[in-house]
Each structure stands twice: as structure tokens, then as C-alpha cells.
MIVEXFI-678569 format. One record per residue (C-alpha): residue in three letters; x, y, z. Coordinates in Angstrom, 3 decimals. Example, Ala and Ser with C-alpha at 12.3 -4.5 7.8 and 13.67 -1.06 7.14 Angstrom:
# MIVEXFI-678569
   residuo          u          v          w
       ALA     12.300     -4.500      7.800
       SER     13.670     -1.060      7.140
//
This chain:
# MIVEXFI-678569
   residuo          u          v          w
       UNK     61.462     65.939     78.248
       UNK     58.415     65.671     76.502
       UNK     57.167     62.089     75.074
       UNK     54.535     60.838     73.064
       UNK     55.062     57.042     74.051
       UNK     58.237     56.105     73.520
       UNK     58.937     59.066     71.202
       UNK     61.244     61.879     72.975
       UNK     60.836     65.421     71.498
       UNK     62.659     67.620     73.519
       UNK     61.585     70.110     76.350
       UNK     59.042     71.930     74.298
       UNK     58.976     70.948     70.873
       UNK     57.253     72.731     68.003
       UNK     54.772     71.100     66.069
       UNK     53.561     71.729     62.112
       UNK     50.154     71.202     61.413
       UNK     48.563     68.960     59.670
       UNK     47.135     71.039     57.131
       UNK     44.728     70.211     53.832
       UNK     47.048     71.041     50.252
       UNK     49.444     71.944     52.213
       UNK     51.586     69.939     54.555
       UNK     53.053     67.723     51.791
       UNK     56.017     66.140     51.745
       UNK     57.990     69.228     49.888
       UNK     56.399     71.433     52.567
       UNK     57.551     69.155     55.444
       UNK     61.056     69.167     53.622
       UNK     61.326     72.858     54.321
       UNK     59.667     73.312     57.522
       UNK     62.252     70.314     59.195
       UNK     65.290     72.135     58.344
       UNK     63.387     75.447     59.712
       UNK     63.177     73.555     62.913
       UNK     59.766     71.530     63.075
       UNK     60.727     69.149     65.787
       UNK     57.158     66.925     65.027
       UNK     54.993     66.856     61.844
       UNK     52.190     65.723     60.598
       UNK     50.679     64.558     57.004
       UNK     48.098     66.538     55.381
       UNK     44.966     64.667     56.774
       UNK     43.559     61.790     55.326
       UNK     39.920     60.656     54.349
       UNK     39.268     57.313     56.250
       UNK     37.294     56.183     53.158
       UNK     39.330     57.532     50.680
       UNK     42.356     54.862     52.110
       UNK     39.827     52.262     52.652
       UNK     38.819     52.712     48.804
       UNK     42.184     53.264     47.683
       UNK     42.142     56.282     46.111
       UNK     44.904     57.925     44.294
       UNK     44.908     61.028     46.268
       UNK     44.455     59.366     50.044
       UNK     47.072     56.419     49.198
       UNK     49.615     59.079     47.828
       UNK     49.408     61.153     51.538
       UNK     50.931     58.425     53.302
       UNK     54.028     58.859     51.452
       UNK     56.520     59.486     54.450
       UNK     60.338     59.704     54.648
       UNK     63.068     59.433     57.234
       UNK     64.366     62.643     57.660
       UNK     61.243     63.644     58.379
       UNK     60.676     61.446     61.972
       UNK     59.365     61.737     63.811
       UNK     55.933     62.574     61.843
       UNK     52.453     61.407     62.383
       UNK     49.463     60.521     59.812
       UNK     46.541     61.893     60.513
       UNK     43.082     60.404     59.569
       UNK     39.480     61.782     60.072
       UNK     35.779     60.334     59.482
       UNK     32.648     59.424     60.921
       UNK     32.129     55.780     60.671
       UNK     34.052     53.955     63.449
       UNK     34.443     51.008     61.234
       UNK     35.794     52.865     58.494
       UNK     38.167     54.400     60.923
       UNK     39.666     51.722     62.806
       UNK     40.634     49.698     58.991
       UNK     42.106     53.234     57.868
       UNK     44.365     53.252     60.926
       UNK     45.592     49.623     60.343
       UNK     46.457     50.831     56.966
       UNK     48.109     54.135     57.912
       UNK     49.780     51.683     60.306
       UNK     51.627     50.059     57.585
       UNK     52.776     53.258     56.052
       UNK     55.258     52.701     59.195
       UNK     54.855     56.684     60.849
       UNK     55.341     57.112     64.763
       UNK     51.782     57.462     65.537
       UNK     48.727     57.699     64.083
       UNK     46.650     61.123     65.188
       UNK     43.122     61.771     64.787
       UNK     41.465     64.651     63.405
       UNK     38.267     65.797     65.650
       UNK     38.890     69.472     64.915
       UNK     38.521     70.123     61.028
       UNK     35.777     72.465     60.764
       UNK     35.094     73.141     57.021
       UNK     31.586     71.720     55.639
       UNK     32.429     69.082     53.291
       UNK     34.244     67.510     56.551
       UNK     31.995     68.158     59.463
       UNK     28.644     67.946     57.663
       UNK     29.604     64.670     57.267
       UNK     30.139     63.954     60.847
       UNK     33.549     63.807     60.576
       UNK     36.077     66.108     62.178
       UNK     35.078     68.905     64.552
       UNK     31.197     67.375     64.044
       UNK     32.500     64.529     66.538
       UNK     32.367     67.142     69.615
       UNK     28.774     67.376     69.248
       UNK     29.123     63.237     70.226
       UNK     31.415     62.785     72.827
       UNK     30.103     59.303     73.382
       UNK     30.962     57.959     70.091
       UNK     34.259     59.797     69.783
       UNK     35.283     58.254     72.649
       UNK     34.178     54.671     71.058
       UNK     35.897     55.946     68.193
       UNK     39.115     56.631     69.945
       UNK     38.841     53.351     71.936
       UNK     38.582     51.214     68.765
       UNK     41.568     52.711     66.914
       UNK     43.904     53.082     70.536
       UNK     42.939     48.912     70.766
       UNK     43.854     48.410     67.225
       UNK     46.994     49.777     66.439
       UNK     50.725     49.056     67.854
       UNK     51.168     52.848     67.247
       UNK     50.608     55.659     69.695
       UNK     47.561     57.612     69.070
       UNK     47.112     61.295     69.817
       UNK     44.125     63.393     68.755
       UNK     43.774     67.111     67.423
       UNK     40.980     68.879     68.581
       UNK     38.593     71.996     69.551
       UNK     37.362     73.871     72.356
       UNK     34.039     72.516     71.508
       UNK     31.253     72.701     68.607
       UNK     30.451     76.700     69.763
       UNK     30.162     78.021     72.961
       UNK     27.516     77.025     74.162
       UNK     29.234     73.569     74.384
       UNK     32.765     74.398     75.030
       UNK     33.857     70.425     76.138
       UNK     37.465     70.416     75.580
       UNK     38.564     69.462     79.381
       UNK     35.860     66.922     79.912
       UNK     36.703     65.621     76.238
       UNK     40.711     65.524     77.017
       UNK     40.246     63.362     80.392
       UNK     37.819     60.897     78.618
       UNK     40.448     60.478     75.900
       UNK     43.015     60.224     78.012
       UNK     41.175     57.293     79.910
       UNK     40.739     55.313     77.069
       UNK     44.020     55.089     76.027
       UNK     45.652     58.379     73.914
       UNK     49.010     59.250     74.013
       UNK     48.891     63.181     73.418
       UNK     46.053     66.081     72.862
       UNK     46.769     69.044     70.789
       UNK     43.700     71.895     71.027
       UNK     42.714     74.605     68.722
       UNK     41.472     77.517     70.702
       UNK     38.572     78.101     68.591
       UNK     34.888     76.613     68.414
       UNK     33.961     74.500     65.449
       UNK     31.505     77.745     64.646
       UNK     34.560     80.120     64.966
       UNK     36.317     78.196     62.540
       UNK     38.896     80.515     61.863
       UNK     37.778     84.022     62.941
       UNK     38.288     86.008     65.298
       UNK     41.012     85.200     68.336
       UNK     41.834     82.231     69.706
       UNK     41.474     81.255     73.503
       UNK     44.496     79.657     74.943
       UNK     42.389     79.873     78.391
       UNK     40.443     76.241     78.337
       UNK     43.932     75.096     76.639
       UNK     45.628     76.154     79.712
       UNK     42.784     74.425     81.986
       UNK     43.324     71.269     80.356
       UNK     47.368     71.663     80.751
       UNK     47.260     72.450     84.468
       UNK     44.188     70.040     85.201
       UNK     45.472     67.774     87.295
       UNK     44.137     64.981     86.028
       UNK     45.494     65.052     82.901
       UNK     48.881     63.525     82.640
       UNK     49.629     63.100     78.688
       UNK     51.277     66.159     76.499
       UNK     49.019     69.137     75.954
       UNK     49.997     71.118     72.490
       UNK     48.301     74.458     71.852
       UNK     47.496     75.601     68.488
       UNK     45.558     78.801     67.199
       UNK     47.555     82.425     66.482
       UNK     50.829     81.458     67.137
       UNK     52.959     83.417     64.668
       UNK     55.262     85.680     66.573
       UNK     58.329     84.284     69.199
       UNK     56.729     86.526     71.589
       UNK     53.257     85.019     70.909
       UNK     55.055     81.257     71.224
       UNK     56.734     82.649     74.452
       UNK     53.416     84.500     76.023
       UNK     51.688     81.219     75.224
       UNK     53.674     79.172     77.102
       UNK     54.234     81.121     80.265
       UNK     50.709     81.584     80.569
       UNK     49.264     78.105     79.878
       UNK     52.167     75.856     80.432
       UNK     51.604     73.521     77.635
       UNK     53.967     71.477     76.362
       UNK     54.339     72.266     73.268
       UNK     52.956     74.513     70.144
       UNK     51.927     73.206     67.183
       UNK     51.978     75.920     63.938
       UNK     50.115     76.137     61.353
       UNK     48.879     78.685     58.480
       UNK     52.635     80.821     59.758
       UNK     54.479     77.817     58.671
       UNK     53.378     78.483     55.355
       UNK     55.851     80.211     53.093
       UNK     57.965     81.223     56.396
       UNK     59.497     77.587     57.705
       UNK     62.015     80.025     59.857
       UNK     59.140     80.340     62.316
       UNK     60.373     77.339     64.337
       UNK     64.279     78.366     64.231
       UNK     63.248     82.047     65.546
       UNK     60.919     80.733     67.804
       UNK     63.162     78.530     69.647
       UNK     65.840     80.962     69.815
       UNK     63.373     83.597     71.227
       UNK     62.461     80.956     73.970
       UNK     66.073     80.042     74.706
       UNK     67.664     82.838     74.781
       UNK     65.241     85.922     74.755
       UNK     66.659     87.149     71.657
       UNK     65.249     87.336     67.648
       UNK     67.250     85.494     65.118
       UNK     68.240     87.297     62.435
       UNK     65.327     87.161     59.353
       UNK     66.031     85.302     56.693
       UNK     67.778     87.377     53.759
       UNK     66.042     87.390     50.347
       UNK     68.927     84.788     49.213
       UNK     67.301     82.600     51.909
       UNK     63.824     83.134     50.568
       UNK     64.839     82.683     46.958
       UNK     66.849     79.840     48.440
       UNK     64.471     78.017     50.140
       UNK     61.248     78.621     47.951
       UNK     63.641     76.920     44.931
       UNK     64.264     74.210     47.517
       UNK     60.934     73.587     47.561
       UNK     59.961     74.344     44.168
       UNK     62.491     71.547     43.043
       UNK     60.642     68.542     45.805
       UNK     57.237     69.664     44.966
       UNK     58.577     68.885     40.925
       UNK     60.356     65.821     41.879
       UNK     57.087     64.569     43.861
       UNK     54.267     65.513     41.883
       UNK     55.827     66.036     38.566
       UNK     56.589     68.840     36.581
       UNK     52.633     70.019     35.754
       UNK     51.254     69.374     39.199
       UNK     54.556     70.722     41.359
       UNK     54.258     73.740     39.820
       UNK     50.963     74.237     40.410
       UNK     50.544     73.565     44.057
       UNK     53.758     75.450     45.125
       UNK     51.725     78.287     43.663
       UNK     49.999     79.087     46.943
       UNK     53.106     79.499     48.992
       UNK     54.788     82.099     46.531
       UNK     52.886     85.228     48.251
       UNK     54.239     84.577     51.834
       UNK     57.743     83.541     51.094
       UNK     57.939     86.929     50.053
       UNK     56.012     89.037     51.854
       UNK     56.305     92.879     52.621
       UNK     58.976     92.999     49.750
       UNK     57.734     96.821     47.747
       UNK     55.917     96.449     44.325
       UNK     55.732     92.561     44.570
       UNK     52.459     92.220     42.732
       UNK     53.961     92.033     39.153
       UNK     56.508     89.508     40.568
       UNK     53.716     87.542     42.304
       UNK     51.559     87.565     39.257
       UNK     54.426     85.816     36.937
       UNK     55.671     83.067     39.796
       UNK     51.126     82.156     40.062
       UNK     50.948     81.810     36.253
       UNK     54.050     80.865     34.521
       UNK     54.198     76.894     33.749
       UNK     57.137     76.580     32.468
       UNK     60.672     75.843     35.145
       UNK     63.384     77.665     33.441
       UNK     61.035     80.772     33.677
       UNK     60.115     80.773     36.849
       UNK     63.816     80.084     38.272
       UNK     64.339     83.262     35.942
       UNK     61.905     85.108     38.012
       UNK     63.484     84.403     41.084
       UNK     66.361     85.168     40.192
       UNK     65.553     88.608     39.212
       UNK     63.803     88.970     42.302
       UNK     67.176     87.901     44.485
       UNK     69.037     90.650     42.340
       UNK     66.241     93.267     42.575
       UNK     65.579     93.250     46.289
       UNK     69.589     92.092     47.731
       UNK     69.612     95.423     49.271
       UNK     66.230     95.854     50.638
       UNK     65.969     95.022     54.237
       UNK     63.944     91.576     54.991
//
């Protein structure tokens, strides 16, 4: 059984990423019943909570059937941090993660995120402060280092660990990677099977297959596999993936009733959250993957990224259930 404190989350629980305009709650609604056993909120700016800002204050919106979830929080002053993770606190999640692995500029050129691996020291002071502070458990999402030339993950993990964190997940890419090329589950698997380490190790980077999930696993022997960008527009990955890993066998895919299903599902939350201008707009970016590889799409696509108007778009989809019933998903 793997726990995060007192948290149990099964014998190898799948994660969903905390993920910028994305992991909302109407996203998180989806990806639970897909199977998510552990989620997290899109991450938030330390400041932006500590100033109150619309945006931050509205990401620690969190609901029961969602538990166990996390909020995540990034930034660069330690101050700054250690207030925003009394406040997230309050919000009531089961723990409080922090981000040291978000490598886009407008976060790490401001010494937040994955810019913290280039100063162990003070991410460890960092850690220490907001670990002392909070009731909550604290886990942290990281990198395999800044590039790789400094490639500090396992040294990192045990010096987190000492101080007082709960869980690690670890993207297996460099901060200079950021997201190209493939990611290395090898240092993941040296922190998992260092024997010094004793908390949860998740691994995150490429997973969007049951066979990748299931390679993963028996090669590194983490505990768990957190999902990301294949989450998006596909929330079955977690069912499939735990039936693959159970049982050695593919679930069925989802029929295009499902996607139609499940896209107005989510359609309808990201409405009843945001409102009706707003929740149509930012569903927009998950319209392409709930139906991918479906033949001469485009025109479809092109009406569900630019209508505004609900009764039209639940048109739309409805034409595209009847259109494609009999092609194969």
C-alpha cells in the first residue's frame, strides 16, 4: 500500500498532473471517474494567493469527490512561500505539494520552479520552512536537474526527504529539455531503488500507453505514475492503464458515445464553474484530443473552437455521435 502520510492510495496509484489551464476542477471531474486515484490543482502563484488575486484564490476551489487531491504552489521567495502554504492550508486539501519542476520562462526566470535546482541550498530552506509550517503533508514535484550538466535529482530527493517531505514525484527531463525529446526514467529509477530513500517515488514524463505505464514500472519500480498532457481529452488513460497492469489485457476504447458523452460532461462543469462565456472558451483546448484519429475531423474541430453559443455546440456533437457511430474508435 502506498501512503503519503496518513493518506492510503492503493498499490500503485495513478496520479494527474498538476497542469497550467488545464487541471481545473471540470478537468479533475472527468479524469476521477476515468480512474485518477490522486490529483492535483493547476499550480498556484505564491504571490498571486498572498495578493489575493482573482485567478490564484479561484484555484483553490476543491471538492470532495475529488480526495484525495493536493494544491500545488510554486515561487521564489521563501517568505512568500511559507504564508501561501498556510493559506492553501485553509482551502482544507490533503497535502500541499511544491512545484520545483515548471520550466517555462515567465516561471523559472523568476527563480521559481525548475530555477530552484540550480539552488539546492535554498530549496531545501524552502522545503524546511513550509514542511515546519503546515499540519499538511508536503510532497514536491520535480526534475532531473537544471540540464545535464547538473543532473541532481538523487542528491536533491535524500535532502528533501531529510527535512521532512512526505512524497517526490520526478519528471525525467532537464529544466533545458523542457519538453523535448525523451524522457529518462533511469535517475527516476536510481532514486526509487536508492536505499536511502524511504518516501513514495512517482515517475512522470511519456507515459501515455498501458504498455509504457507497465514498462515503466517493471523497470524502475516506482510507486506510482503520475500523467499528464495524455490525460488531456482522454481521462480513460487511468481505467486502461490499470486494467493493463492488473490483468495484462487492453480495455475496450471508449466508443464515440463515450467521447461525445464525456466531453458534454465536461463541457456542462466547465459552464457551471466559469460561466457560460469563459467555460466555453477554455474547454476549447481539449476538443482536438477527445476526438482524435476520427477521418475528416477538421471541419468538426473548427465549429466546436469557434462557436459561442451552447445549443450549437451540443448540436455539433451530436452530429458528430451520429456521423462517426459506426467508425471504429
Amino acid at each position: 500500500m502506498v501512503r503519503i502520510g496518513n493518506l492510503e492510495l492503493g498499490h500503485f496509484p495513478l496520479l494527474l498532473a498538476p497542469m497550467e489551464d488545464v487541471s481545473d476542477p471540470p478537468f479533475r471531474a472527468v479524469c476521477k471517474r476515468g480512474g485518477a486515484d490522486m490529483m492535483y490543482t493547476e499550480f498556484i502563484s505564491s504571490e498571486g494567493l498572498i495578493r489575493n488575486a482573482v485567478k490564484s484564490r479561484q484555484k483553490l476551489d476543491i471538492f470532495e469527490y475529488e480526495r484525495p487531491i493536493g494544491i500545488q504552489i510554486y515561487g521564489s521567495n521563501i517568505d512568500s512561500m511559507r504564508e501561501a502554504a498556510l493559506l492553501a492550508e485553509q482551502a482544507d486539501p490533503d497535502l500541499i505539494d511544491i512545484n520545483y519542476g515548471c520550466p517555462v520562462k515567465n516561471v523559472a526566470c523568476k527563480g521559481a520552479g525548475a530555477a530552484l535546482l540550480q539552488d539546492i541550498p535554498k530549496m531545501v530552506q524552502m522545503t524546511k520552512e513550509i514542511v515546519d509550517a503546515v499540519k499538511l503533508p508536503v510532497t514536491v514535484k520535480t526534475r532531473l536537474g537544471w540540464d545535464d550538466k547538473s543532473r541532481n535529482v538523487v542528491d536533491c530527493a535524500e535532502r528533501l526527504q531529510d527535512i521532512g517531505i512526505r512524497a517526490i514525484t520526478i519528471h525525467g527531463r532537464t529544466r533545458k529539455q523542457m519538453y523535448k525529446g525523451q524522457a529518462d526514467w533511469s535517475l527516476i529509477g536510481d532514486v526509487r531503488n536508492n536505499p536511502r530513500i524511504r518516501i513514495p517515488v512517482f515517475g512522470n514524463g511519456d507515459i501515455s500507453t498501458p504498455e509504457q505505464a507497465a514498462e515503466a514500472r517493471a523497470r524502475t519500480g516506482v510507486d506510482g505514475i503520475m500523467i499528464g498532457r495524455a490525460a488531456i481529452g482522454y481521462p480513460w488513460i487511468f481505467s486502461e492503464i490499470k486494467q493493463f497492469l492488473e490483468t495484462g489485457r487492453h480495455a475496450p476504447s471508449p466508443t464515440i458515445e463515450d467521447r461525445v458523452r464525456v466531453c458534454r460532461e465536461h463541457l456542462d462543469f466547465s459552464i457551471r464553474w466559469k460561466g457560460d462565456k469563459l467555460g466555453i472558451l477554455e474547454i476549447r483546448r481539449h476538443y482536438a484530443n477527445y476526438f482524435k484519429g476520427l477521418p475528416h475531423f477538421k471541419d468538426y474541430r473548427m465549429k466546436l473552437v469557434t462557436l459561442n453559443d451552447y445549443d450549437a455546440l451540443i448540436d455539433v456533437l451530436e452530429e458528430v455521435a451520429d456521423k462517426y457511430e459506426a467508425v471504429p474508435a
